[in-house]
N, C-alpha and C positions, 0 to 999 in steps of 0.2 A: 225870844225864848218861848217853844211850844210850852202851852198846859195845857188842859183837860178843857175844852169849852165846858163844862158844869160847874170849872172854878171861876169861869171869869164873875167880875161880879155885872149885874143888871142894868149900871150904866155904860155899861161895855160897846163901844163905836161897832155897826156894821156893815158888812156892806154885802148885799144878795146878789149872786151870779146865777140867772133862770137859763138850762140849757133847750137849745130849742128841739130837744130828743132827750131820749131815757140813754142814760152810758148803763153801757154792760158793767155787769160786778167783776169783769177784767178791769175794765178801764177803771170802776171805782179805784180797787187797790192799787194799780197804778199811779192815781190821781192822789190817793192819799199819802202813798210813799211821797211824792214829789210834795203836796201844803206838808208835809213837816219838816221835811227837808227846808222847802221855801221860809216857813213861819220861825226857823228854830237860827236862821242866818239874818229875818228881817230886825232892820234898826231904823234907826228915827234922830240922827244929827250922833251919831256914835253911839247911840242907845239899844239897848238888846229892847224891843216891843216885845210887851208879854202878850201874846197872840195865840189862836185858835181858829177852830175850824168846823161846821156841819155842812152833814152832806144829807139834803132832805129830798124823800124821792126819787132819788136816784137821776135827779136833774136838777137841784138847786145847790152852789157853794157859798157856805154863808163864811166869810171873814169875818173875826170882830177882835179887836184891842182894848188892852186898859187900858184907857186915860188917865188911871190913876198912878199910874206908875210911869209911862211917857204915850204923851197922844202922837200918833203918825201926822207926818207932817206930809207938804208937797212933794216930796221925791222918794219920800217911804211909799206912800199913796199910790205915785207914778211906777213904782217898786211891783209892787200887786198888779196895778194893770196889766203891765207887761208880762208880768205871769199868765196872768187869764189870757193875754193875746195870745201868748205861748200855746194851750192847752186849744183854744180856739183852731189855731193849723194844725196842730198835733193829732187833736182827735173828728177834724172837722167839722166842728158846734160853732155857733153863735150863741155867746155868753155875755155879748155886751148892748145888742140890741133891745133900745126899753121900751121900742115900738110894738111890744109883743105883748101880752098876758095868757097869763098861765090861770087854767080854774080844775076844778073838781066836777068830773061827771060823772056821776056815782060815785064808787071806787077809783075810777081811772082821773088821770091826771092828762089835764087837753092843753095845749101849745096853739094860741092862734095868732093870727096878725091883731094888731090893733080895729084895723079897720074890719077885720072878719069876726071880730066879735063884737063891734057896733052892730053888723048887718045882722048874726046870732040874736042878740039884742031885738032888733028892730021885728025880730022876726018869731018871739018869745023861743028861742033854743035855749038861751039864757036868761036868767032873769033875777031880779034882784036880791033873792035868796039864798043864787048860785054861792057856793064860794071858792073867793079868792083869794092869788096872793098878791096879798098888798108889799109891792118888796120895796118901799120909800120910807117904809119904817127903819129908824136912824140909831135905836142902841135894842140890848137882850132883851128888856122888858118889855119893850114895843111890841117884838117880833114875839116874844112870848104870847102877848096881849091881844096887837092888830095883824097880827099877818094872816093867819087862815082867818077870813070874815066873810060874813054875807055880802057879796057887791053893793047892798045899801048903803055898809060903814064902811064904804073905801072909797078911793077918789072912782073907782066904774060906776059908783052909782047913776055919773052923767049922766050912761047910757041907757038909764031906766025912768 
């Protein structure tokens, strides 16, 4: 069952799709017809999932579910991927690769490999102030909390 992501409550499961591109505000509304479409049929062992959805940047799909009402299980789970795979050839993105990070340089929003922004890193383009997105964070409050951070409070801080 779609609602409002601002109803879900805080402990709400997520999960962050980083596109390795900016989708045009075509393909936004495309993409959002289709997650409510998706969200408003997903279940979980015969369960309506009360579920939702942001779309940040115009390159990040954030899923998240109640718990409170049925947690997605293995094949609900496996449900969503398949989706994402889907929008993946459809729109030709990479939405599943976690070898990537995503940062803020100024205003703009950068897309590197992993390893090119160690070298970024190594090379002060970035640095531990930059901020990122930390998309390992696991319910609303988190992502509310740690997802836009300084690379100090995230697991990049490695690279500094």
């Amino acid at each position: 069952m779609y609602i409002p992501f601002e109803n879900l409550p805080a402990e709400s499961k997520i999960w962050i799709y980083q596109s390795n591109r900016k989708f045009s505000d075509e393909e936004i509304t495309e993409i959002e017809t289709d997650l409510v479409e998706f969200i408003s049929n997903w279940s979980a062992h015969g369960t309506s999932l009360e579920a939702s959805y942001q779309f940040k940047y115009n390159r990040f799909i954030i899923l998240a579910v109640n718990p409170e009402v049925q947690a997605a299980t293995g094949c609900s789970i496996d449900a969503s991927v398949a989706f994402i795979q889907n929008l993946e050839q459809r729109y030709d993105v990479d939405l599943l690769d976690k070898m990537n990070v995503t940062f803020k340089n100024g205003e703009h929003v950068a897309h590197k490999t992993l390893i090119d922004f160690k070298r970024m890193a190594k090379e002060k383009a970035v640095t531990a102030n930059t901020i990122v997105f930390n998309n390992l964070v696991n319910t609303i409050e988190e992502w509310n909390e740690n997802w836009e951070v300084p690379a100090s409070d995230s697991w990049h801080s490695r690279f500094f």
